[in-house]
RODO-2510 file (C-alpha; in nm, 4 decimals, decimal comma):
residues 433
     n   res          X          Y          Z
     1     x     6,7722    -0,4934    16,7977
     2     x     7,0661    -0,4972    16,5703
     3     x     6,8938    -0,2928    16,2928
     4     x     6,8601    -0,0590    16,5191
     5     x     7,1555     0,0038    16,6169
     6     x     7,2670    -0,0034    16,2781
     7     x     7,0481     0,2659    16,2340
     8     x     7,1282     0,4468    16,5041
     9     x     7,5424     0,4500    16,3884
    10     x     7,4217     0,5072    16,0745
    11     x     7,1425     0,6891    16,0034
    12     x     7,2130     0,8633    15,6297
    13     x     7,2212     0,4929    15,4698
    14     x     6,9558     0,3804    15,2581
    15     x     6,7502     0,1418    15,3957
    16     x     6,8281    -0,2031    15,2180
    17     x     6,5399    -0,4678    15,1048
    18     x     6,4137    -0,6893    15,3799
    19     x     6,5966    -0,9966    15,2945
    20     x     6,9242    -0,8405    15,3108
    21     x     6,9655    -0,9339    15,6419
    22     x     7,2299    -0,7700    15,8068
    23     x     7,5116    -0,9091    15,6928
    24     x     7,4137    -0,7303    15,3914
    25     x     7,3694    -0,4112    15,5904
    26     x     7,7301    -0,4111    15,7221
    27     x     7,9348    -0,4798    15,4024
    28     x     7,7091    -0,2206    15,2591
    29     x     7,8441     0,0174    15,5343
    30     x     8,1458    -0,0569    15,4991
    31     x     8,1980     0,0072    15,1264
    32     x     8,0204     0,4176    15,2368
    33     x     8,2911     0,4894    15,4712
    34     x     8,5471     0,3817    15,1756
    35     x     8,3276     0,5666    14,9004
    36     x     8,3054     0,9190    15,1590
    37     x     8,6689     0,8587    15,2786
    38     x     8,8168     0,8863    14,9033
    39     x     8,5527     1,2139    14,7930
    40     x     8,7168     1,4765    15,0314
    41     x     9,0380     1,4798    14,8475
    42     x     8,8884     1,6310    14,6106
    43     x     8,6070     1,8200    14,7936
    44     x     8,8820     2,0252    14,9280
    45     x     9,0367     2,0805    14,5942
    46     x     8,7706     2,2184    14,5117
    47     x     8,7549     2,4594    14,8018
    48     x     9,0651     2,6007    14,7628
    49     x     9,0224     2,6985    14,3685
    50     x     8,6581     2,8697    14,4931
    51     x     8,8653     3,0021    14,7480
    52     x     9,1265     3,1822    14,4828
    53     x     8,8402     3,2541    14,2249
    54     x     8,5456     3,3970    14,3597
    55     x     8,7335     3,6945    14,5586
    56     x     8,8641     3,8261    14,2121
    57     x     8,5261     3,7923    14,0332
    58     x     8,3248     3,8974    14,2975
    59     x     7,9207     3,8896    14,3583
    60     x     7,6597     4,1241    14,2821
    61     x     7,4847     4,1786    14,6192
    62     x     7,2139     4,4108    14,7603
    63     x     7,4745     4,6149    14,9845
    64     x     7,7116     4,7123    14,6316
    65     x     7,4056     4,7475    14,4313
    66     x     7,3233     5,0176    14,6984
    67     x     7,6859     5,1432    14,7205
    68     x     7,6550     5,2226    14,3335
    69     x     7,3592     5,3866    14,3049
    70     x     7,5397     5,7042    14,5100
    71     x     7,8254     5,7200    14,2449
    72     x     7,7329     5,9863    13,9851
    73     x     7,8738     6,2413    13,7244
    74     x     7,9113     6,5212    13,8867
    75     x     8,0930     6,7060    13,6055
    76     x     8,1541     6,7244    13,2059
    77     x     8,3134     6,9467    13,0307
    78     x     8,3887     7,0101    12,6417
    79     x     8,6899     7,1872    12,4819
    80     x     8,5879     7,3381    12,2446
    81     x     8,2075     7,3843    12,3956
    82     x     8,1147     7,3578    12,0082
    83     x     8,2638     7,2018    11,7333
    84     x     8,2950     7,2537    11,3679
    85     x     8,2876     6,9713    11,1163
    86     x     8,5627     6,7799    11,1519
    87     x     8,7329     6,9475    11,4841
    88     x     8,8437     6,7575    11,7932
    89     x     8,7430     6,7940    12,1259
    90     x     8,8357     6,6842    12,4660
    91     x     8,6055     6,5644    12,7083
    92     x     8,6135     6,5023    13,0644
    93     x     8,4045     6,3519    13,2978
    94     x     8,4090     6,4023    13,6686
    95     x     8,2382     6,1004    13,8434
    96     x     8,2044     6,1136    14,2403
    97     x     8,1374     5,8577    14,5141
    98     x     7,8629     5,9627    14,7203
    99     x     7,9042     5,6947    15,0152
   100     x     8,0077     5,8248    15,3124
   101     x     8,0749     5,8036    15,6933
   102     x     7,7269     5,8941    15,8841
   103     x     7,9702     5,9973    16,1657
   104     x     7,8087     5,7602    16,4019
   105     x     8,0517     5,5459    16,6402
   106     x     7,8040     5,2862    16,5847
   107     x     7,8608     5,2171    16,2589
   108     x     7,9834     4,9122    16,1488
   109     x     8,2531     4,8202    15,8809
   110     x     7,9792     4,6708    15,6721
   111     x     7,8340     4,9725    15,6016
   112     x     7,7339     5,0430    15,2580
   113     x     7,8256     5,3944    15,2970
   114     x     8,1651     5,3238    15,3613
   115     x     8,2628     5,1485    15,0724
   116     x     8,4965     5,2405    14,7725
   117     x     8,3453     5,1594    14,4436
   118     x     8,5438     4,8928    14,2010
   119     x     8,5379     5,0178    13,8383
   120     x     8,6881     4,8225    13,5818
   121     x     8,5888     4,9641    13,2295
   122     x     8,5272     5,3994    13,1175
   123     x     8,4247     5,4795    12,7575
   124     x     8,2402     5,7569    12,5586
   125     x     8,1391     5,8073    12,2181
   126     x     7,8992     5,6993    11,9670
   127     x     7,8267     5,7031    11,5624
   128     x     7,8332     6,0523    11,5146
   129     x     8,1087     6,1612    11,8187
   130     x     8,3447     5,9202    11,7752
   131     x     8,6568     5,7865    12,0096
   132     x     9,0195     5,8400    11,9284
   133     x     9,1635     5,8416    12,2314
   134     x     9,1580     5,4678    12,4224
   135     x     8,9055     5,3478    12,6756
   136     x     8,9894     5,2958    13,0909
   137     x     9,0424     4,8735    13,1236
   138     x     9,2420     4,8875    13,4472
   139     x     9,0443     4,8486    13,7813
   140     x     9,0624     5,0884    13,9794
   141     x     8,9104     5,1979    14,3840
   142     x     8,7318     5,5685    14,4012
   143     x     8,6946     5,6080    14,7818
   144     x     8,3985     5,7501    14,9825
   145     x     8,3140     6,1318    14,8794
   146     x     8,6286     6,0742    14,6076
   147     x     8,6095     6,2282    14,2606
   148     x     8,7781     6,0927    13,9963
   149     x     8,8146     6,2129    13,6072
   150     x     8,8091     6,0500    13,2609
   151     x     8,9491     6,2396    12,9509
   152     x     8,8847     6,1101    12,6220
   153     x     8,9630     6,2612    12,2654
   154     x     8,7065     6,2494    12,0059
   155     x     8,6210     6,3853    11,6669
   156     x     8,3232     6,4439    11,4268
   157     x     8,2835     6,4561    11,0889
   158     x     7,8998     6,5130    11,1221
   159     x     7,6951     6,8391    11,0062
   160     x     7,5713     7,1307    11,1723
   161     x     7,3082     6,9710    11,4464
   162     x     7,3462     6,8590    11,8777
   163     x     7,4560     6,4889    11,9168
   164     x     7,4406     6,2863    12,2429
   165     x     7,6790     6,0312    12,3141
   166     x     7,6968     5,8255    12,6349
   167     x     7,9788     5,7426    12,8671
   168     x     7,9520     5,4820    13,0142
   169     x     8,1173     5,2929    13,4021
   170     x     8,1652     4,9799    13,4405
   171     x     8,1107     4,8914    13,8219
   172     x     8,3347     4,5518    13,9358
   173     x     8,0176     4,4443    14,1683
   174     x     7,6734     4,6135    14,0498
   175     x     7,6290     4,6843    13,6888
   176     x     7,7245     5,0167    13,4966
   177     x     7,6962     5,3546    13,5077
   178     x     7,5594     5,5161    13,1799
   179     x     7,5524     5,9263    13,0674
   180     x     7,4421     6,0746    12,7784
   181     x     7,5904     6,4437    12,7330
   182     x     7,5143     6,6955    12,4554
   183     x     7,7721     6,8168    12,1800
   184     x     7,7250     7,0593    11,9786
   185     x     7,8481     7,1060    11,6021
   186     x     7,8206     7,4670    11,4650
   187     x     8,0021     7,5531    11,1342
   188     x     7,9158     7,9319    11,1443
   189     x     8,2285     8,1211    11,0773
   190     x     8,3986     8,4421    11,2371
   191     x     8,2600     8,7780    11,0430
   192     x     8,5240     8,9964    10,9511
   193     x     8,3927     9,3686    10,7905
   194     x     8,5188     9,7363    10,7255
   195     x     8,3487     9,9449    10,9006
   196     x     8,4621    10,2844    10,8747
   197     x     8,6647    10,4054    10,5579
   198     x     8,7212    10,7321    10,3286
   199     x     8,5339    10,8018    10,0799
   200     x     8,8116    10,7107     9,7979
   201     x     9,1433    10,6771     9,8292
   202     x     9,4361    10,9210     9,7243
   203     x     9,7717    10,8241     9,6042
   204     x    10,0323    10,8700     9,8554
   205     x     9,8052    10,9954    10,1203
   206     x     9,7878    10,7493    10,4599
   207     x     9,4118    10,6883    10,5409
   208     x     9,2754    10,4868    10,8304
   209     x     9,0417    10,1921    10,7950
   210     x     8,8292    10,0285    11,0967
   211     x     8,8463     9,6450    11,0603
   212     x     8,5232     9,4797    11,2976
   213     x     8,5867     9,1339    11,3738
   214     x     8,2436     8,9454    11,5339
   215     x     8,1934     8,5834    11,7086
   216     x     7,8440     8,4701    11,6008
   217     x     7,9016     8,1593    11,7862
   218     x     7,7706     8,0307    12,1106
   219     x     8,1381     7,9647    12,2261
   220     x     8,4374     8,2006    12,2499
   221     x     8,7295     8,1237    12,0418
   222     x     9,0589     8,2092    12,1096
   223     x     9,4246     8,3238    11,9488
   224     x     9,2498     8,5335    11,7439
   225     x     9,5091     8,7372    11,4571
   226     x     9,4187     8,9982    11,1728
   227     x     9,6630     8,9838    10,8922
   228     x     9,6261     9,2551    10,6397
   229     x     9,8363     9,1902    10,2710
   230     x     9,8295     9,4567     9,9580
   231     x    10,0789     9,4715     9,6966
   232     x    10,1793     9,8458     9,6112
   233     x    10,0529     9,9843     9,9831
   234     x    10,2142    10,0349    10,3177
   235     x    10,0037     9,9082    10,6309
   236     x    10,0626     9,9532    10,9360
   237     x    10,0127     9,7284    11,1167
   238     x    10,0295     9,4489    10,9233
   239     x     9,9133     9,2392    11,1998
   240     x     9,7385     9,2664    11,5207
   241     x     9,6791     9,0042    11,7858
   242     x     9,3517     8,9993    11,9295
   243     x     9,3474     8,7259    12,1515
   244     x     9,0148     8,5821    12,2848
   245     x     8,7253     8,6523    12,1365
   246     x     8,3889     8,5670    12,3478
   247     x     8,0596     8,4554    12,2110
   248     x     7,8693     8,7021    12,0546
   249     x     8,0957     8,9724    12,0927
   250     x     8,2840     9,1965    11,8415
   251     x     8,5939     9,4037    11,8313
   252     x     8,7040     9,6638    11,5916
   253     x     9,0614     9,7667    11,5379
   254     x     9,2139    10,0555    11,3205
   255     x     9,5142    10,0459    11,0807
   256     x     9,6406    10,2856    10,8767
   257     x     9,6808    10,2207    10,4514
   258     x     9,9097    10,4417    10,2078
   259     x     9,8371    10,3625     9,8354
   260     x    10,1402    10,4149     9,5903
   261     x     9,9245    10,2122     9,3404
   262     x     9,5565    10,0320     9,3109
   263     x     9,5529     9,7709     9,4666
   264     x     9,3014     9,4998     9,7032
   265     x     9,3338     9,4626    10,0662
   266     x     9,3434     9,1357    10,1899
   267     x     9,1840     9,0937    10,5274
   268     x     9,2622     8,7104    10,6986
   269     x     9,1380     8,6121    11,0673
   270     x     9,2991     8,3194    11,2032
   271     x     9,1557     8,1861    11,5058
   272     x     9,1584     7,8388    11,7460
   273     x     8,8782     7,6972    11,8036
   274     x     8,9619     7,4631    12,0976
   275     x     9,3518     7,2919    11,9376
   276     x     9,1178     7,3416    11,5929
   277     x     9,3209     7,5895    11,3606
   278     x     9,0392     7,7831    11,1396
   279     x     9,0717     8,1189    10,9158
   280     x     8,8054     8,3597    10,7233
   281     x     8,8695     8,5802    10,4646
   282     x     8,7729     8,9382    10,3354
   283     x     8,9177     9,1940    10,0464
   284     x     8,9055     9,5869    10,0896
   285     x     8,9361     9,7099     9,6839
   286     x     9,1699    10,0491     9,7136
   287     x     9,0583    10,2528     9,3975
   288     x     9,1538    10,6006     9,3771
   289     x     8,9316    10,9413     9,3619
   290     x     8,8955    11,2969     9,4882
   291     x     8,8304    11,2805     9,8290
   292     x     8,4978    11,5255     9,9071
   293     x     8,6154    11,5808    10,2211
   294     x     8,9730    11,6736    10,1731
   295     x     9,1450    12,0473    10,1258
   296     x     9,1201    12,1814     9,8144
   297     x     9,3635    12,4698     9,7284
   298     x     9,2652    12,6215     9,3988
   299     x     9,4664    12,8774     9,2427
   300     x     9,3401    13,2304     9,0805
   301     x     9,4168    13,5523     8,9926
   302     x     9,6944    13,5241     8,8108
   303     x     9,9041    13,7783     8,6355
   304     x    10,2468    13,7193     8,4681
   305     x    10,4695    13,9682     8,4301
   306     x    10,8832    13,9895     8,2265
   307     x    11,1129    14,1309     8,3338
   308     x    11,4428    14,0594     8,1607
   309     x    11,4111    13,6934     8,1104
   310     x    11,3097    13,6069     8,4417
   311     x    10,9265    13,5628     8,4990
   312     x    10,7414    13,7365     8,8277
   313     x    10,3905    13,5310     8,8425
   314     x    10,2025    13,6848     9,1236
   315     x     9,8017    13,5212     9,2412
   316     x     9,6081    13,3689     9,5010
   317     x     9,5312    13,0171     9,6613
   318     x     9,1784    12,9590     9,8013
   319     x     9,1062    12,6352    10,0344
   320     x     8,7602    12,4999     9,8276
   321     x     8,8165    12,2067    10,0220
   322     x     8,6331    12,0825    10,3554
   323     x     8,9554    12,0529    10,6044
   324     x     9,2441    12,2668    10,6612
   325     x     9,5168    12,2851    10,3850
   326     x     9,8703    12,2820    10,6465
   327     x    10,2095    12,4370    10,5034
   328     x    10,0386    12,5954    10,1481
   329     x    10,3532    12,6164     9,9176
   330     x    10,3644    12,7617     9,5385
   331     x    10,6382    12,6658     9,3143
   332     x    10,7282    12,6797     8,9659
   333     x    10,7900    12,3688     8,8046
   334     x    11,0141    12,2535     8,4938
   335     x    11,0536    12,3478     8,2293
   336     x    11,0759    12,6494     8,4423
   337     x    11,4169    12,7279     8,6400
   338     x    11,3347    12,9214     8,9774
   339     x    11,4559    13,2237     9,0276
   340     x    11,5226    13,4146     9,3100
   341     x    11,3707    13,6323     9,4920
   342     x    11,0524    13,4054     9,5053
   343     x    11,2255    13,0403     9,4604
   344     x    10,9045    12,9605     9,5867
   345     x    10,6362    13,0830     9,8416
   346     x    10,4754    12,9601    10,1503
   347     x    10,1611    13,0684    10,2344
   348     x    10,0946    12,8528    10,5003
   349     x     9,7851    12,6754    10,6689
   350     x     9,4465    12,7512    10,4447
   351     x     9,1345    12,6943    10,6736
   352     x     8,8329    12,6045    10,4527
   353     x     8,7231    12,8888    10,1860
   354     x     9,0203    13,1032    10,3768
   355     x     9,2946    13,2368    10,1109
   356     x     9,6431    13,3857    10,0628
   357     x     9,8474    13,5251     9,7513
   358     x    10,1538    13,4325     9,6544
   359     x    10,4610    13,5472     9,4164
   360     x    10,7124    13,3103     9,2239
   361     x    11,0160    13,4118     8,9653
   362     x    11,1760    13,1900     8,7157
   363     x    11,3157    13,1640     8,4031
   364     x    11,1836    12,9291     8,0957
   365     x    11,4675    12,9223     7,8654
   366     x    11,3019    12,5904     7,7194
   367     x    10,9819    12,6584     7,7344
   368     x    10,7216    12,7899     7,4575
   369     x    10,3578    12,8277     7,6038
   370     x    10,2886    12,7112     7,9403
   371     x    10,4631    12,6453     8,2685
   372     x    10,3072    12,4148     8,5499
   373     x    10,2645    12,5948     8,9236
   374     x    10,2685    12,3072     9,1736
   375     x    10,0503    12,3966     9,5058
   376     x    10,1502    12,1315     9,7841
   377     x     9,9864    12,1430    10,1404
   378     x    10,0120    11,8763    10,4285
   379     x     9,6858    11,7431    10,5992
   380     x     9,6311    11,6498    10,9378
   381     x     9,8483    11,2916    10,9106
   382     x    10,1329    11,4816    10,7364
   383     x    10,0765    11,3439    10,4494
   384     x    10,2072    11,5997    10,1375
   385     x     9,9904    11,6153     9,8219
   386     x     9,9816    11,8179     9,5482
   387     x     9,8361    11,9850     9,2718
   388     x     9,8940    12,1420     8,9252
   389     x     9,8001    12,4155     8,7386
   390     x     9,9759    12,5606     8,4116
   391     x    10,0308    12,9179     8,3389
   392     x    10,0602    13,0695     8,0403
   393     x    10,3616    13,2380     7,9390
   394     x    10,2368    13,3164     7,5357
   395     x    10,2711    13,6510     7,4546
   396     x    10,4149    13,8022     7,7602
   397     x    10,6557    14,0908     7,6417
   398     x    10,9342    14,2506     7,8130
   399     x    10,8774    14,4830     8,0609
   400     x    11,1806    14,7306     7,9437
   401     x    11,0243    15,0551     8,0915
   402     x    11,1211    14,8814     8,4486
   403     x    11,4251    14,7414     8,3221
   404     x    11,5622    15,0004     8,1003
   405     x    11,3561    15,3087     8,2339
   406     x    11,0564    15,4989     8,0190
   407     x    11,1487    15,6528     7,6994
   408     x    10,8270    15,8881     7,7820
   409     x    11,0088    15,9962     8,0643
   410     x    11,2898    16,2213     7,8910
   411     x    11,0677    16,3100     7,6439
   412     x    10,8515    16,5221     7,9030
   413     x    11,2177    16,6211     8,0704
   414     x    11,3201    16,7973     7,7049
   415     x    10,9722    16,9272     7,6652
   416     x    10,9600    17,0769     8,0672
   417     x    11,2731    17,2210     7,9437
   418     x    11,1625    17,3454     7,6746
   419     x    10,8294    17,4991     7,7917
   420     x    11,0028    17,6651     8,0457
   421     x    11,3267    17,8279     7,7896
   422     x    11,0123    17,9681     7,6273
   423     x    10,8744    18,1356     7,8886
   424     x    11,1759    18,2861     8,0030
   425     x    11,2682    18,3691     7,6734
   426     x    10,8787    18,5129     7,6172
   427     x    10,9472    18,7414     7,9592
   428     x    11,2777    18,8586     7,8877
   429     x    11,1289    18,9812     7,5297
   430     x    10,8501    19,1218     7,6869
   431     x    11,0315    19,3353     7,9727
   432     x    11,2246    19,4750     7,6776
   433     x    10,9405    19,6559     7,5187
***
């Protein structure tokens, strides 16, 4: 009867051997209470460090496993889209929460597709794309349907070829998130060619070159600038901005060159590829030659002529050329001293295989054989060339009928005279008979 009630106020103790008795019994109940009495102390220690611990740590359950399975990247983007060896890039990844409100008034504050999303760690990069900028280690909430971005800097040093890094989200609750995007690393250059040019080049004369500039690369680069260098020329202009430049696209631009000497045309493009300064090179030599397609006036027909001292040289000028000759002019050069009346003489515009004559005086007090004509025309830029040819003055006598009058002339006077004193004389003799 005892035992059981023993039992009964009791029932967690461990049943003692039969010849206990139950004196036995109580003392060994009475040392439990004491034993229990001095454990929750520290049982609720215990309690209250779990109870400051486990919030911040947290527990991966079914409901934020589910949660993080509707947070995705929903964006990336590259600048530059490709790289060349050794460039930098920026890279950003837009990653979205999916969870959201059903728009039921049923639906409790549990729901999974309510929840923000807990991240605590964002990198990116691998062997071959690697990180210089620093990784995301703060924790940090993206709400339901939220987007948030991650920009990191990274560089290559890798060849031509597509490399796939991963970025990668750590989630507080459920696990990561893990990405693998594409970059690209192209080393083909800009193209930079003359495209349209004369034939040679003329000393003094301003000809126009046609510069094409061409992106063979599957990304558009941008702050694009043609400089254009030449000792001994004028260019104008010496630089043009371009500006962007898509992918494989081309522009052309025209400048104009004036040669004083022979020289080589340096032609530099310097472009941006993403904040990636990069330049290509090209030379244009300037040598110079007869133009074929240029006016040609040629001079012929010429007779020289004294008169006193001063020299009348009288021809024509004939355009053999394939444009128009503009503002023909003639003129005696030294050791020649013009003269007037013909200090010299314009003809004017010469069309092709069209021609005009011309007269010039001067004196050559110094000179012994030959005296240079200059022909100069303009062509359709303005520009003035010219051209020589020498006339010879060897031999040329004095024309002293025109400056002193005919001796021959008088001579027929006294002989007119004559004749007709005869005649008379002859009648006056005959009437007489």
């Amino acid at each position: 009867m005892f035992v059981l009630q023993c039992s009964r106020a009791e029932p967690k103790v461990p049943v003692l051997p039969a010849d206990s008795g139950c004196i036995g019994l109580m003392k060994t109940r009475r040392h439990t209470r004491m034993s229990v009495t001095g454990f929750v102390p520290v049982l609720v220690v215990l309690l209250a460090v779990c109870a400051l611990v486990l919030p911040v740590t947290g527990y991966t359950t079914t409901d934020s496993l589910t949660s993080a399975g509707r947070v995705y990247v929903s964006n990336v983007t590259i600048d530059p889209v490709i790289l060349f060896t050794g460039d930098k890039a920026t890279v950003t990844f837009a990653v979205t929460n999916g969870n959201a409100n059903s728009g039921s008034s049923n639906t409790s504050a549990s729901d999974t597709s309510l929840q923000g999303i807990m991240v605590n760690h964002a990198t990116f990069g691998n062997d071959e794309i690697q990180l210089t900028s620093g990784t995301y280690d703060t924790s940090s909430n993206i709400g339901p349907l939220q987007t948030r971005t991650y920009v990191f800097n990274v560089v290559t040093g890798e060849p031509d070829g597509t490399y796939y890094p991963t970025f990668s989200l750590d989630f507080r609750d459920a696990g990561s998130l893990y990405y693998r995007t594409p970059v690209k690393v192209d080393n083909s250059p800009l193209l930079v060619s003359v495209t349209d040019q004369p034939d040679t080049f003329t000393e003094g004369k301003k000809d126009t070159i046609t510069v094409q500039i061409a992106n063979p690369r599957g990304s558009a680069v941008k702050n694009v600038v043609l400089n254009v260098t030449g000792s001994g020329a004028t260019i104008t202009p010496s630089e043009q901005y371009i500006g962007w430049l898509a992918a494989n696209s081309a522009k052309s631009v025209n400048l104009s060159v004036t040669p004083n000497t022979e020289t080589v045309l340096g032609l530099t493009v310097e472009y941006d590829n993403g904040d990636n300064h990069h330049e290509v090179s090209a030379s244009l030599p300037v040598t110079f030659g007869t133009d074929k397609k240029q006016a040609a006036p040629t001079v012929s027909n010429i007779e020289v002529k004294l008169e006193g001292d001063v020299y009348h040289v009288t021809g024509d000028v004939t355009n053999a050329g394939l444009t128009t000759a503009n503002g023909v002019t003639v003129t005696a050069l030294s050791p020649a001293v013009p003269e007037d009346p013909y200090r010299s003489y314009v003809i004017g515009a010469l069309k092709p295989d069209d021609f005009g004559s011309f007269e010039v005086t001067f004196t050559a007090p110094n000179a012994t054989a030959r005296v240079p004509l200059q022909v100069s025309y303009k062509d359709s830029d303005g520009n003035v060339l010219t051209s020589q040819q020498d006339v010879s003055i060897l031999g040329v006598l004095p024309d002293t009928a025109a400056q002193q009058g005919s001796p021959v002339l008088p001579i027929i006077v006294v002989l007119v005279i004559l004749a007709a004193g005869g005649y008379y004389y002859y009648a006056k003799k005959i009437k007489k008979q």
